[in-house]
C-alpha positions in Angstrom: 109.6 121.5 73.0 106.5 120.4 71.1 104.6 117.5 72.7 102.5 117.2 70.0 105.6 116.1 67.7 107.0 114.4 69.9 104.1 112.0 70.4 103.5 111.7 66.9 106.9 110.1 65.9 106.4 108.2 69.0 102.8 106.8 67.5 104.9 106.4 64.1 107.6 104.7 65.5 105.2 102.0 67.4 103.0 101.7 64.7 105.7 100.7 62.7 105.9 97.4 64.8 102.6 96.6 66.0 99.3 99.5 64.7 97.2 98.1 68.5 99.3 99.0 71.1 97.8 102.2 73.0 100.0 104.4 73.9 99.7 105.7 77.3 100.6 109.3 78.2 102.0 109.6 81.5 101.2 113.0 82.0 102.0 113.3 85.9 103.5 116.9 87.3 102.1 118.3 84.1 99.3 120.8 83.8 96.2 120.2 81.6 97.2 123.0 79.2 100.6 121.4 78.3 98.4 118.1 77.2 95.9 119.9 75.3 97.4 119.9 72.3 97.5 115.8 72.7 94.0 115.8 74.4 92.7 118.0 71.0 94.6 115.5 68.6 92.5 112.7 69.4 94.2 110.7 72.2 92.1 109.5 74.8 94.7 107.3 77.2 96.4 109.2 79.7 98.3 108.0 83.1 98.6 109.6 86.3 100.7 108.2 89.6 98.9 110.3 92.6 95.1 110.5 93.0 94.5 113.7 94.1 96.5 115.4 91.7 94.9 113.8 88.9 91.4 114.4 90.2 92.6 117.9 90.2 93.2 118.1 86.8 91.0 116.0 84.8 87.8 115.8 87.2 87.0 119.2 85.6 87.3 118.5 81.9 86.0 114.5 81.6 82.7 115.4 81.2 84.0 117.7 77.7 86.2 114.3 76.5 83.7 111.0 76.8 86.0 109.1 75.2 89.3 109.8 78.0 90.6 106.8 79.1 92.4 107.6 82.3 95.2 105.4 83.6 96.2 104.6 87.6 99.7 103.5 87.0 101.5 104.6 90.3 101.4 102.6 93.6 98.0 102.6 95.3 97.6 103.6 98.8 94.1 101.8 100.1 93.1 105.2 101.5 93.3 106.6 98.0 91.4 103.7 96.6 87.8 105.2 96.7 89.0 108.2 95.0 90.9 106.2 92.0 87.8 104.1 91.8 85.7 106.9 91.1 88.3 108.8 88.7 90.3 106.4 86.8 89.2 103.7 83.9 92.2 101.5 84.9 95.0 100.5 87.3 98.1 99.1 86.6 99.7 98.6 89.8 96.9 95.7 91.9 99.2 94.8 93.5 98.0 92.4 96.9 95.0 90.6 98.4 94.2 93.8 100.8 93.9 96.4 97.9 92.3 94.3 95.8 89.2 93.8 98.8 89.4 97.2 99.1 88.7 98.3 95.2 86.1 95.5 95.3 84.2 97.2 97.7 84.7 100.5 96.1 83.5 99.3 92.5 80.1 98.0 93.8 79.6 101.0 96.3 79.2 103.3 93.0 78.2 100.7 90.5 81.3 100.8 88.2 83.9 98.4 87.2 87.4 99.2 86.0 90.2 97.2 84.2 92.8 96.1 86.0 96.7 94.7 85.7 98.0 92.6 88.0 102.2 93.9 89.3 104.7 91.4 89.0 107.6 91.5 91.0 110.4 90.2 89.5 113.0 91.5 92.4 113.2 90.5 95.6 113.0 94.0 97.0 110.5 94.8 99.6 109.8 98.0 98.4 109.0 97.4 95.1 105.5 96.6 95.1 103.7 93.5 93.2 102.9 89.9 93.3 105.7 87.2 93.1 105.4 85.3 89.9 105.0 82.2 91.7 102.1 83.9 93.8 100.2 85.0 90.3 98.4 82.4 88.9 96.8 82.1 92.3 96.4 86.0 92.9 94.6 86.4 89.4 92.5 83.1 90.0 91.0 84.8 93.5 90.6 88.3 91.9 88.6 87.2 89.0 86.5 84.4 90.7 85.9 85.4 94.2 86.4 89.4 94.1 84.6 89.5 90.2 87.0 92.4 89.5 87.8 92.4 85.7 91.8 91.6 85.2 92.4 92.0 81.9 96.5 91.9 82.0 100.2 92.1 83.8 102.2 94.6 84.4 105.3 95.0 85.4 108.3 97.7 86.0 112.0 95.7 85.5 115.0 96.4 87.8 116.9 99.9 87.0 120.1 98.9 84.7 119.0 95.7 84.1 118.5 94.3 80.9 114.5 94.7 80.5 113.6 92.0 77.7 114.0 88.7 80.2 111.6 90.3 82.0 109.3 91.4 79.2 109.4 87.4 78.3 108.8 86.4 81.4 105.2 88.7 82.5 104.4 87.5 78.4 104.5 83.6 79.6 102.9 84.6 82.5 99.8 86.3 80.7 100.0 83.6 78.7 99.9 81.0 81.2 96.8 82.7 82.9 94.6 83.5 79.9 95.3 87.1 80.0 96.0 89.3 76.8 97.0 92.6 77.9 100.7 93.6 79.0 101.4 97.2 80.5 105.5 97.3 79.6 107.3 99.5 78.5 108.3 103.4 79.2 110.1 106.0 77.8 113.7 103.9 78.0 112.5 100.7 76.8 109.3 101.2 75.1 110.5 99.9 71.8 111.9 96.3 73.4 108.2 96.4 75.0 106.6 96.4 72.1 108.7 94.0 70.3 108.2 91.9 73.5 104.7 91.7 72.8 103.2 94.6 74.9 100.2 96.5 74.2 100.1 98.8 76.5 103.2 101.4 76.8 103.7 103.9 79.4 105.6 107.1 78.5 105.7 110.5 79.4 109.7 112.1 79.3 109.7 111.1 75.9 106.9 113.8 75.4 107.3 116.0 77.6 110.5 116.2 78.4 112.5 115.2 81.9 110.4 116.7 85.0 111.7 118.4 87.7 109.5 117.1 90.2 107.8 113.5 90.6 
């Protein structure tokens, strides 16, 4: 399998709908020398789910790529937070009140600010982490005026075997309804109907690298 191909004709196929979405290369379970060729192209956003395992792997080679973008897209323990804080550019997955303190406190201890997506969840499943859409407007108001933490956009993961375009419409009106211009949707299955949906930030790694046999 080349990666390399198989990200281009993904870049092709999105730029054929929209040229500004950044493509986000979910590059978990991989090792670095399996992105290289990606990394060497001239892509700078990359996405990991686990903190140490990314500081692993990229905490070595930033310094060599100034322009890497690195991505926070998996769920965020608070005890992990300090060490995302000082590795990753963004998060996609703020996801309550006590996290969101947490980072807050992280950000000024070093002097650095990231970009951040607020989760929406659209199920009613406790597991699934994120805000309730009623609970957003709310949520984002506190984060930006009391916390200062920059929130840039939504995010949002839609129910396995569902159809994921209501959902795609509904975090858009959301954004929309807060101010906010950025919208992490979209993965390998659905990135297309993200993009369509207005997304601008798509997260997808099988399609490049094939299925994983570990997550």
């Amino acid at each position: 399998m080349n990666v390399l191909d198989n990200f281009i004709k993904i870049k092709n196929s999105i730029n054929s709908l929209s040229s500004t979405v950044k493509i986000i290369v979910v590059s978990k379970t991989f090792d670095i020398n399996i992105i290289n060729p990606i990394i060497n192209y001239g892509h700078n956003h990359f996405g990991e789910n686990k903190v140490q395992e990314a500081t692993i792997k990229w905490q070595p080679i930033i310094s060599k790529y100034p322009n890497l973008k690195l991505h926070f897209i998996g769920s965020l323990q608070s005890n992990k937070a300090k060490d995302a804080v000082k590795l990753f550019n963004y998060i996609h997955s703020l996801s309550s009140e006590k996290l969101a303190n947490i980072l807050m406190q992280e950000e000024n201890l070093i002097n650095k600010k990231l970009k951040y997506f607020v989760q929406v969840n659209f199920t009613n499943l406790k597991e699934r982490n994120g805000i309730k859409p009623n609970e957003t407007k709310s949520f984002i108001k506190y984060c930006i005026n009391d916390l200062k933490l920059e929130i840039i956009g939504l995010m949002c993961i839609p129910p396995l075997n569902d159809n994921p375009n209501s959902y795609f419409l509904q975090l858009k009106k959301i954004a929309n309804e807060n101010n906010l211009h950025e919208l992490s949707m979209g993965m390998s299955s659905d990135y297309l109907d993200a993009v369509k949906n207005g997304s601008t930030y798509v997260r997808i790694g099988s399609k490049i690298f094939g299925e994983r046999t570990n997550q």
